[in-house]
C-alpha positions as CSV (number, residue, x, y, z in Angstrom):
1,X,42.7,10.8,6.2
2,X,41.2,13.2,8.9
3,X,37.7,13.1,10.4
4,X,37.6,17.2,11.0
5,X,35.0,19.4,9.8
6,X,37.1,20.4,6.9
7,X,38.4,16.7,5.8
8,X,34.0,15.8,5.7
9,X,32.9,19.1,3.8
10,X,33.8,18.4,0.4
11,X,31.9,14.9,0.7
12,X,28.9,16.4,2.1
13,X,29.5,18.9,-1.2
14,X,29.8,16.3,-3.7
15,X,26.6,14.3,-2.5
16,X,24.9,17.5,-2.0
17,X,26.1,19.0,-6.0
18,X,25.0,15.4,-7.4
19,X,21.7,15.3,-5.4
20,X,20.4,18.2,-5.8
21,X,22.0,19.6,-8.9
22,X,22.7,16.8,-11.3
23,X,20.2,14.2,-10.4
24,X,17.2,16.2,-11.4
25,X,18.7,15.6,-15.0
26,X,18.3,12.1,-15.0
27,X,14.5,12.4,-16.5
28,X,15.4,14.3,-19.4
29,X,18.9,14.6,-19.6
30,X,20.6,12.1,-19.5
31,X,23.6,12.4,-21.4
32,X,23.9,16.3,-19.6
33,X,23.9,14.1,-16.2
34,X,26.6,11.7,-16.8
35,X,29.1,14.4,-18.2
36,X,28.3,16.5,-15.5
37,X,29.1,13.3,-12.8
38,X,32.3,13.0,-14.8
39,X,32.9,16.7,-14.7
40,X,32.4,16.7,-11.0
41,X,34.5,13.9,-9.7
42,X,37.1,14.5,-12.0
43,X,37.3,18.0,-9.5
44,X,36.9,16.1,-6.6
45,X,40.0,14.1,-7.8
46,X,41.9,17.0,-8.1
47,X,41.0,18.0,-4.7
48,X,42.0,14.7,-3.6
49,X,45.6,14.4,-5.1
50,X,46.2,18.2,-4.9
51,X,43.9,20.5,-3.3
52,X,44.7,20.0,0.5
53,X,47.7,18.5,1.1
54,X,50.2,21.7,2.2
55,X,53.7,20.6,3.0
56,X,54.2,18.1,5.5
57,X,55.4,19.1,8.7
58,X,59.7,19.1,9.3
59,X,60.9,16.1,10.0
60,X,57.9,13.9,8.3
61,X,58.8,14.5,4.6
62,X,57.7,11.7,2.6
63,X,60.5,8.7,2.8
64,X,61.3,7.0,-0.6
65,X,60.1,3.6,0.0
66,X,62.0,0.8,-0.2
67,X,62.7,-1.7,-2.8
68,X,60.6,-4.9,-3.1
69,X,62.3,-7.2,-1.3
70,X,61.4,-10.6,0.7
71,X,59.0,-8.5,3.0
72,X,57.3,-6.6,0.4
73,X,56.2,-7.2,-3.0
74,X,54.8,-5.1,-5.3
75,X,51.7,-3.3,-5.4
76,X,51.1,-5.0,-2.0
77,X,51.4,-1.8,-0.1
78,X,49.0,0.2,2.0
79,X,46.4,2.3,-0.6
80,X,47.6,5.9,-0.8
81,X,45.4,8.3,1.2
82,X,44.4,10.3,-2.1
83,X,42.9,6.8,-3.5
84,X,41.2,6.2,-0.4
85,X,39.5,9.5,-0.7
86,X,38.3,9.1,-4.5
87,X,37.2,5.9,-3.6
88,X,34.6,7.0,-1.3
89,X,33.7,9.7,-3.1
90,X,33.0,7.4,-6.1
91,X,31.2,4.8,-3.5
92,X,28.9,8.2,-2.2
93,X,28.2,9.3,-5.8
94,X,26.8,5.6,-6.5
95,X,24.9,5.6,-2.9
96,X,22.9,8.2,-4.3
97,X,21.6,7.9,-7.5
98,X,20.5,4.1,-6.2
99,X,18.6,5.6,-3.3
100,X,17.5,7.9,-6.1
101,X,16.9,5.3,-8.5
102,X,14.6,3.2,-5.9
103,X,12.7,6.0,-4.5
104,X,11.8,6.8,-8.1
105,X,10.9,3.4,-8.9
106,X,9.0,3.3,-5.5
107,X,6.8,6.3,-6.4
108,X,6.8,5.4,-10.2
109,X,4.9,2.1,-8.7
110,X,2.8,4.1,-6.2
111,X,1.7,6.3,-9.3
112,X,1.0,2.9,-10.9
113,X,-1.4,1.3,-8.7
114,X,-2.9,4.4,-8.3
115,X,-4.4,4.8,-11.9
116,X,-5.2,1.1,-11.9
117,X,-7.3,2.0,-8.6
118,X,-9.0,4.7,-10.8
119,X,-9.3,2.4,-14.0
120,X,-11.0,-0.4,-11.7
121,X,-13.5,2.3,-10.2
122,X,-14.5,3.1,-13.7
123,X,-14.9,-0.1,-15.0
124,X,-16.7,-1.0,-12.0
125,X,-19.0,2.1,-12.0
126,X,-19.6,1.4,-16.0
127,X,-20.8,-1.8,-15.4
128,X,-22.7,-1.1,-12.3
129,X,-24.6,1.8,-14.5
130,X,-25.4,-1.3,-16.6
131,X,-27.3,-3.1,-13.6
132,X,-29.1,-0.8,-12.1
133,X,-31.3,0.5,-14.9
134,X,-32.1,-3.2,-15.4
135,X,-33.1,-3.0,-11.7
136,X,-35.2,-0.5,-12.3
137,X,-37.1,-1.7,-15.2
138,X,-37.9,-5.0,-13.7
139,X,-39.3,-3.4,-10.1
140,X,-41.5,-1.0,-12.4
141,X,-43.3,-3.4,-14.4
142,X,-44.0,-5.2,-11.2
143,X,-45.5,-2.4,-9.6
144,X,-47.3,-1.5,-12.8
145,X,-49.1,-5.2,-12.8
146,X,-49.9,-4.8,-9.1
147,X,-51.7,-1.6,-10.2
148,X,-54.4,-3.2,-12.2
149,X,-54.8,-6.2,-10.5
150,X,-54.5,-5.1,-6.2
151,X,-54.1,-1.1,-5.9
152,X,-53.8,-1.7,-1.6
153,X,-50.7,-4.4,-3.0
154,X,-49.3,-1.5,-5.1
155,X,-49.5,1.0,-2.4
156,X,-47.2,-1.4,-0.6
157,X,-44.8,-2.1,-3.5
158,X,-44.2,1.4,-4.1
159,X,-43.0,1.5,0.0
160,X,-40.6,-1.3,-0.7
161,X,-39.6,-0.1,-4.1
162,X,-38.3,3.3,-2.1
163,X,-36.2,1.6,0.3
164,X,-34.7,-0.3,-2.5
165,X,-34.1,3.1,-3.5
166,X,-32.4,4.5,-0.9
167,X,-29.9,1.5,-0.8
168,X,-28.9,2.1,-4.2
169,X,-28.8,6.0,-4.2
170,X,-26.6,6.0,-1.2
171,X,-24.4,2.9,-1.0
172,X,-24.7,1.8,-4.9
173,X,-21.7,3.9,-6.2
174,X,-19.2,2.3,-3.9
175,X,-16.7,-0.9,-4.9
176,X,-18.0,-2.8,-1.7
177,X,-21.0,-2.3,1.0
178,X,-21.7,-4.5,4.2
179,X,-23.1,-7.6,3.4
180,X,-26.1,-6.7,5.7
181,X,-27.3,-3.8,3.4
182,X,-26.9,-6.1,0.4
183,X,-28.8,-8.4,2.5
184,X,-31.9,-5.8,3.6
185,X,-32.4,-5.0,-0.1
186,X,-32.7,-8.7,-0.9
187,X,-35.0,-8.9,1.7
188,X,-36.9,-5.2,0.1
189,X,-36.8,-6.9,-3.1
190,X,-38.2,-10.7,-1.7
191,X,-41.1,-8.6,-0.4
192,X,-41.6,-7.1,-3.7
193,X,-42.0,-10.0,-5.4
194,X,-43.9,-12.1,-2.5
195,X,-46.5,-9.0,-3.2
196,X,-46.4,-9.7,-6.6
197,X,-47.0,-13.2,-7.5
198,X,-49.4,-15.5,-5.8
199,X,-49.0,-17.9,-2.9
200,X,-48.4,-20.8,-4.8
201,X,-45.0,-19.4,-5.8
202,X,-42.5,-20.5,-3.3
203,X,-40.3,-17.8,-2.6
204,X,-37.7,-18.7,0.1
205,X,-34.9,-17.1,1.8
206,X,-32.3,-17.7,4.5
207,X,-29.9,-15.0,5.3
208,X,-27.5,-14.9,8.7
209,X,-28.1,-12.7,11.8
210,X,-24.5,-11.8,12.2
211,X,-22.7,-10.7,9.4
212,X,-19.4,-9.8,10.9
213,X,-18.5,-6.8,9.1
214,X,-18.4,-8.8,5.6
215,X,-18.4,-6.4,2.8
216,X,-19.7,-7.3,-1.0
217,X,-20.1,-5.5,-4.0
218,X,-23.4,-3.9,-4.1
219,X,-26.4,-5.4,-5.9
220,X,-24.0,-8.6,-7.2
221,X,-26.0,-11.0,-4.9
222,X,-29.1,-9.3,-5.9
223,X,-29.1,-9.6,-9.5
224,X,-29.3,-13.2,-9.3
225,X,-32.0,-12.8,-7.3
226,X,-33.6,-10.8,-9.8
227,X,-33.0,-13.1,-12.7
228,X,-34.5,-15.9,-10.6
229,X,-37.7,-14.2,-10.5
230,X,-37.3,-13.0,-14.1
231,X,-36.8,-16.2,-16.0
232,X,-37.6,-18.8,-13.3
233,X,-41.2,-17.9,-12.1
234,X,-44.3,-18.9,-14.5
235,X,-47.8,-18.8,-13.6
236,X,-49.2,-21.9,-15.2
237,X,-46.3,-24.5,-13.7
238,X,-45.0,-25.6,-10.6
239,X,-42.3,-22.5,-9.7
240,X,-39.8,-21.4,-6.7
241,X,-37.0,-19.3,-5.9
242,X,-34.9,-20.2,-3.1
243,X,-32.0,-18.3,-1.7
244,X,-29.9,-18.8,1.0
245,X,-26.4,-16.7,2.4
246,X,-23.7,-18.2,4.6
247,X,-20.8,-16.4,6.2
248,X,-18.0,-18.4,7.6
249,X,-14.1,-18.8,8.1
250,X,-13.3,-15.4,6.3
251,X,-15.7,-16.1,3.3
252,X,-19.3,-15.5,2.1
253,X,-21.2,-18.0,-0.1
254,X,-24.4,-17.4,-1.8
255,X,-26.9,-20.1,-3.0
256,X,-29.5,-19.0,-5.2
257,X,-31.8,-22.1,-6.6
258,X,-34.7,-21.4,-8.9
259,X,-37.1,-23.3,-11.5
260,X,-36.4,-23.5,-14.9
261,X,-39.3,-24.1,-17.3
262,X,-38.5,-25.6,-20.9
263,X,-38.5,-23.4,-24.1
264,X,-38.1,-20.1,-22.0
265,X,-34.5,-18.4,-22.8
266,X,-32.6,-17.6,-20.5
267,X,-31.3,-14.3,-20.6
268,X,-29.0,-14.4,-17.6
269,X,-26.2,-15.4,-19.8
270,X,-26.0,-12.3,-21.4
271,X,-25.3,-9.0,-20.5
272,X,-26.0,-9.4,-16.7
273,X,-24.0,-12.4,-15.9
274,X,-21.1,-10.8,-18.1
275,X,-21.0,-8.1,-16.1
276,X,-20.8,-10.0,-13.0
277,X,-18.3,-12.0,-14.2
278,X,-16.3,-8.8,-15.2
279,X,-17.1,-7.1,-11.6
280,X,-15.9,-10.8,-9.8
281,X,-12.3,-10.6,-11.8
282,X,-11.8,-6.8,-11.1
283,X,-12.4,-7.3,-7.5
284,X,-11.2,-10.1,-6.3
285,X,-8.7,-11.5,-9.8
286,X,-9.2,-15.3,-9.3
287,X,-10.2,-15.2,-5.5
288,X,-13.6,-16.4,-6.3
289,X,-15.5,-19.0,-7.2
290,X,-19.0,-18.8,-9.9
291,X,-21.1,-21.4,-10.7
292,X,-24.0,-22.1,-12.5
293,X,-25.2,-25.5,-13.4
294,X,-28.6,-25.9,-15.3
295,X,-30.6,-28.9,-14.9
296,X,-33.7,-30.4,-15.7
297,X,-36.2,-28.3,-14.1
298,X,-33.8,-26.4,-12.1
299,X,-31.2,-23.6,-12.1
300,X,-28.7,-23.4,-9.7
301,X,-26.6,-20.7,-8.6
302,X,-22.9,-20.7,-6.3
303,X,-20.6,-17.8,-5.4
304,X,-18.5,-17.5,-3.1
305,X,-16.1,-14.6,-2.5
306,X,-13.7,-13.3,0.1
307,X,-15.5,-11.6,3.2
């Protein structure tokens, strides 16, 4: 079997017919496909056997071989040239449709993890849409009280309440911000509420200088923060909100402790901490870690998530 340019040709036409021709059929025509493969090395076998072999030259006519004997047994001989051929032509044929076959399977799992990507940004910006308005509500009716009681207070809540606004208008829509955004709107929304309440409320934070590039989800940190205001803060008992972020060896952890007053519900277990639950699995599956203990006279918040 020659290496010329005429002996390659018909290989380079078979894998070029199958690839281009008959391989497109494979997503809706299956059974088109494989009688068409048949059809096409069944030519190829004719070429093979018959279609260009000329007669051999004078003197190198094809001997009868010999008998099996000591030396040679039967079927142990040297494959015939025409075989050979077939062979590889089979052996291309199947080289194909599996490079086919995995770059379809490839792209078919690109394609895949590319509408989850656009199924987790929906679910995310759903729930997120059911956050913020809660945000909203709660910052309003604070101002609104300040108005009555201290309208030089409210002047200065309605400053805070628009740089609050600005975080979320420009940075709320996306999976994950830096931590030190998420961090200056805590730091808004502290002021807020140190404007708010009296002195006697202890309101105390602890946030790191450095941050390190550490991205979170926007506003997750925060609406603790917000329910520890919400349902931890009275004005006839003994109340405090403490919170405090850490960043270190590839992770952030949040620690959010605040009073808890008997025969006050606690709406935190409802739709907001649902939703952060929901947003903690979509982002990060099991990669995290949530928890909430409640105990007499306080309520105590860990999370801790992947920097």
């Amino acid at each position: 079997m020659g290496l010329s340019l005429s002996g390659i040709l018909p290989f380079v036409l078979l894998v070029g017919i199958h690839h281009f021709l008959l391989a497109p059929m494979l997503r809706s025509r299956k059974v088109w496909y494989g009688v068409l493969t048949a059809v096409l090395l069944a030519l190829f076998g004719l070429w093979c056997f018959h279609g260009h072999r000329g007669p051999m030259p004078p003197g190198q006519e094809q001997r009868e071989l010999p008998p099996p004997g000591p030396d040679r047994q039967p079927g142990k001989g040297p494959m015939r040239p025409e075989w050979m051929e077939l062979a590889i032509g089979i052996l291309l044929i199947g080289g194909d449709l599996g490079l086919i076959t995995y770059r379809r399977m490839r792209q078919n799992e690109k394609r895949l993890k590319e509408l989850e990507t656009v199924s987790l940004q929906q679910q995310l910006e759903a729930l997120r849409y059911q956050i913020n308005p809660h945000f909203f509500m709660n910052t309003l009716n604070n101002i609104q009280s300040l108005i009555l009681t201290d309208p030089d207070k409210a002047t200065e809540a309605v400053g805070e309440f628009s740089k609050l606004m600005r975080i979320v208008l420009y940075e709320g829509d996306e999976p994950t911000i830096p931590l030190s955004r998420e961090l200056e709107y805590m730091r808004h929304y502290l002021s807020l509420m140190r404007l708010r309440y009296p002195e006697e409320i202890v309101i105390e934070a602890e946030f790191p200088e450095e941050t390190g590039g550490a991205l979170v989800p926007p506003l997750l940190m925060a609406s603790f923060v917000e329910n520890a205001f919400k349902h931890g803060i009275s004005y006839t008992e003994e109340s405090f909100v403490k919170v405090a972020v850490y960043r270190d060896s590839g992770r952030v952890t949040f620690h959010c402790l605040n009073s808890r007053h008997e025969g006050r519900q606690d709406e935190q277990h409802g739709l907001g901490l649902d939703n952060i639950r929901k947003r903690l699995s979509l982002l990060y599956d099991t990669n995290y870690r949530l928890e909430i203990e409640e105990e007499a006279g306080i309520y105590n918040v860990l999370l801790d998530i992947p920097a």
